[in-house]
N, C-alpha and C positions, 0 to 999 in steps of 0.2 A: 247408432240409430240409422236405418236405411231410411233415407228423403230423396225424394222427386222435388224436383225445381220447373216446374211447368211455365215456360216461358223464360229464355235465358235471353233477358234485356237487361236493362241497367241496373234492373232493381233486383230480378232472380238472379243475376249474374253476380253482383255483389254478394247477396246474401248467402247464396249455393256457395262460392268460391271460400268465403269464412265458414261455412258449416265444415267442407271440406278440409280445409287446413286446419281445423279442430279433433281431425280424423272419423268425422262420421261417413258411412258409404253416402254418396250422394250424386243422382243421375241428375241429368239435365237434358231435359225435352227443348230441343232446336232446331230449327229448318235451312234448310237455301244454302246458302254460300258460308253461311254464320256456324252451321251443323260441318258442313267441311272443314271451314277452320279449323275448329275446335279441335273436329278428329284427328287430323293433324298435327296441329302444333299445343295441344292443350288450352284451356281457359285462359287469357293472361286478365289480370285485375291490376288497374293502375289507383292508386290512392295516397293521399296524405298520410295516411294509416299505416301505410306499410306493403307494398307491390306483395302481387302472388302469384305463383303460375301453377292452377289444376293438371299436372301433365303425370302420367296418362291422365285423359276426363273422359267418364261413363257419361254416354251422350248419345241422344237416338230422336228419332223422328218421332217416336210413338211410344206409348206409354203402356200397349198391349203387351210386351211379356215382361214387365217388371213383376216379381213376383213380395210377398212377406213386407208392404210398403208401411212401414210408422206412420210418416210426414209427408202429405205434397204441400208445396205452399206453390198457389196460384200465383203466377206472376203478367198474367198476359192482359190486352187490353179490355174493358169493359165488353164491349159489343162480341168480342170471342167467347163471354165464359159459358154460356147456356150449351153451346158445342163442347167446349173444353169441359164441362162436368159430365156430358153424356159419355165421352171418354175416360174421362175418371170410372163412372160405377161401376164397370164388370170388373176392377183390380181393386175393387176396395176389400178390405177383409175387415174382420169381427170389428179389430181396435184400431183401424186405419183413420189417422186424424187430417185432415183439410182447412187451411187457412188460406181465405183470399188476401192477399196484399195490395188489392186493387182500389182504386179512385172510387169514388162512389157511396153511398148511404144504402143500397138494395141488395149487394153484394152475396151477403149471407144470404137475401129471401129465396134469390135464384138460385143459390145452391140447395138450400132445405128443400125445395118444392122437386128439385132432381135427384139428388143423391140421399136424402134424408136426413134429419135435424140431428140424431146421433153420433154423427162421423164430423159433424162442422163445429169449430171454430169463428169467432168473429176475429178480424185484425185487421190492420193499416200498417203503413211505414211510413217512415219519415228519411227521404235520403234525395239528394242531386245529383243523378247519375247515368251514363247512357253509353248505349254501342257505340264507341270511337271508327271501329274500325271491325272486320270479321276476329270472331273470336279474342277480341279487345275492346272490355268494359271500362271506361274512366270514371273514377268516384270526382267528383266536381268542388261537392260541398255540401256540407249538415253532416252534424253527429249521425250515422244511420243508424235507427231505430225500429225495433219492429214494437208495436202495442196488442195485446190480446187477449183477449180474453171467452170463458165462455158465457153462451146468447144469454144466462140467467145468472152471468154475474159470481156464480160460486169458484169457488179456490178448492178445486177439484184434484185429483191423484193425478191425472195427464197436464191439466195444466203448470200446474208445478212442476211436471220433470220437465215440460218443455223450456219452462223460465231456467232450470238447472242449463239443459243443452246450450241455450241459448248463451249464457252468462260462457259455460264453458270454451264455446268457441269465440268470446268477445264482443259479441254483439250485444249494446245496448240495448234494454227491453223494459216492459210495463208490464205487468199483468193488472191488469186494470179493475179498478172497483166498479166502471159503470162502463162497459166496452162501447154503450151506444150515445154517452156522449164523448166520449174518443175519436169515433169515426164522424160523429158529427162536426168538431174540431179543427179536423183535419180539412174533412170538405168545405168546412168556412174559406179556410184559408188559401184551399188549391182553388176554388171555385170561383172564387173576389179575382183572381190574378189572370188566372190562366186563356179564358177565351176571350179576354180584353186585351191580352197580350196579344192573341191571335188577329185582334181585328184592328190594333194598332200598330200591328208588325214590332213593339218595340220590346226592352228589356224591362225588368224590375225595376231597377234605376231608372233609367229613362222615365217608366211611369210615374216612377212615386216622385221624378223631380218638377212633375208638372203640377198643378191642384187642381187642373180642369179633370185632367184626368183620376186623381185622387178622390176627387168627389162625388166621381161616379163609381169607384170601386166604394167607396163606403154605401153609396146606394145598395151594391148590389151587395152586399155582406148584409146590410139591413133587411134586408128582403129576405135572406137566408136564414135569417135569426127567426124573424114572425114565421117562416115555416115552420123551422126545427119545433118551437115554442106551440105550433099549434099543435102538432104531431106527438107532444108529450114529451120530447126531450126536454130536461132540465140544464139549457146551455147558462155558465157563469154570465153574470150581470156584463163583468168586463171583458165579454169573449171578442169584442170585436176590436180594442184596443189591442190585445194580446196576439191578437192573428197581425197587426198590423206594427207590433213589434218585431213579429219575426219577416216581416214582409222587409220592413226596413233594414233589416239586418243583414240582407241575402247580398251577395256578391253585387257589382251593378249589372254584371254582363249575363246574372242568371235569367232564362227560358223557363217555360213548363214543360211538358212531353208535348200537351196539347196542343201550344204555339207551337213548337217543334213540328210537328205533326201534320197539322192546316198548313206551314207554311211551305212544306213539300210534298203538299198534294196528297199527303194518306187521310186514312181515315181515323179519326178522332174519338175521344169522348165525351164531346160538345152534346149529345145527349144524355149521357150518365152526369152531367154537371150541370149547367145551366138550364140543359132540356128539361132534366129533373125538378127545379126548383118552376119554371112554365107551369109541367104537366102537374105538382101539388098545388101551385096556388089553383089551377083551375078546378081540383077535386075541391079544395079547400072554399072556397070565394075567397081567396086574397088575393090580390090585382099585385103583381110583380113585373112592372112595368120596363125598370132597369134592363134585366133579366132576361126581361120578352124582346128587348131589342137586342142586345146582345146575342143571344139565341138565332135571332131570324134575321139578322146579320149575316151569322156565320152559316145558317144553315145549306141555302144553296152549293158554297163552296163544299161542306159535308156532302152534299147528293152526290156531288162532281164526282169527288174522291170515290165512295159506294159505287157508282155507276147507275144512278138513281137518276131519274127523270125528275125536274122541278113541278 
């Protein structure tokens, strides 16, 4: 299978580097110091799982002449993807399939309204992973998992060879019965953690050893629930115990990208998460108070990073 890995971070870095050692062709879109590496010295992946080195690794700045492309799976930050698909179209062909593996609940709509609803995929992943170092990925912790399926839910001719590829290079997968409450699942869970983490500088552990603070992550998972619920997703009764199974379960020393991120000054997805769940309740009239503070907590530091005026 020829794949594109558009964004070799933690998450396309891992999962390119398994496609790869499965022996499918597989490029990877990288920039800066991290694209030198690479060329270099090859991809290195560090994991529980089992170390691997991409070497040589088909690796480029640009995704212009890749030509005959299967698979790209989106791997870059929220706020990049509306650029990153306008790049995609002119390389798409007839049956070229696209999956975002990105944070977020809108993910898919940005891509349908760009590149068109036929070539897209819906998905997530599930993994703790990040650039260690130039061209050194570390797998941290979680089963990594990609989930997906398509926006209508059928068990379609592509989706099934994709779950075959998948399976064959080792990665753990889903193909999902309901893909959109999958991705709502996941945002329960990254979304409760991650810009509380940001704004309390702390760890998983650290948080959940507190209950001051644990009782505000259940505020804001609640608030996320009455969205999901009003927007039609059909999230389980016990979605918010289950997010908070896996919460407790994580390492104590585990981060999100997003604490990662705010806490060195980049730019974030403090709007694809909390900003998201703001801008619904206000379409909606649901008051998401938690949420609003959190958000407008963080937000100034977000302007900082962008170069944004307050």
């Amino acid at each position: 299978m020829n794949i594109v890995i558009y964004g070799t971070g933690g998450v396309g870095g891992y999962f390119g580097a398994r496609l790869s050692q499965a022996g499918n062709k597989v490029t990877f879109i990288a920039r800066g110091k991290h694209l030198e590496a690479i060329q270099k010295n090859g991809l290195q992946l560090k994991s529980h799982k089992g170390d691997y080195l991409v070497k040589p690794a088909n690796v480029s700045s640009t995704i212009t002449d890749i030509k005959n492309i299967d698979l790209i799976l989106v791997c870059v930050k929220t706020w990049q993807l509306s650029e990153v698909a306008e790049k995609i179209k002119p390389v798409l062909t007839e049956n070229t399939m696209v999956i975002s593996l990105l944070n977020g609940v809108e993910n898919q709509d940005v891509l349908c309204s760009i590149i068109g609803k036929k070539h897209i995929l819906a998905g997530l992943c599930l993994v703790v992973s990040k650039v260690e170092d130039y061209g050194l990925i570390n797998h941290l912790s979680y089963e990594p998992t990609i989930v997906f399926g398509e926006l209508n839910n059928e068990k379609t001719v592509r989706a099934l060879w994709l779950e075959k590829v998948f399976c064959e290079a080792n990665i753990t997968n889903k193909l999902a019965q309901n893909i959109q409450i999958e991705i709502w699942m996941k945002f329960l869970y990254i979304t409760t953690v991650s810009a509380i983490g940001a704004l309390t500088r702390a760890t998983i552990g650290e948080m959940t050893a507190s209950e001051e603070i644990k009782i505000i992550m259940y505020k804001t998972a609640e608030e996320i629930v009455k969205i999901a619920k009003a927007k039609g997703i059909d999230l389980p009764d016990d979605c918010i115990e289950k997010q908070f199974q896996i919460i407790n379960n994580q390492p104590f020393s585990t981060t999100s990208s997003l604490q990662r991120d705010m806490m060195n000054g980049k730019p974030s997805e403090l709007d694809a998460q909390n900003g998201t769940i703001v801008k619904f309740g206000m379409e909606l009239g649901i008051p998401t108070p938690t949420n609003s503070f959190i958000y407008n907590c963080l937000l100034p530091q977000e302007k900082r990073a962008r170069g944004m005026k307050n």
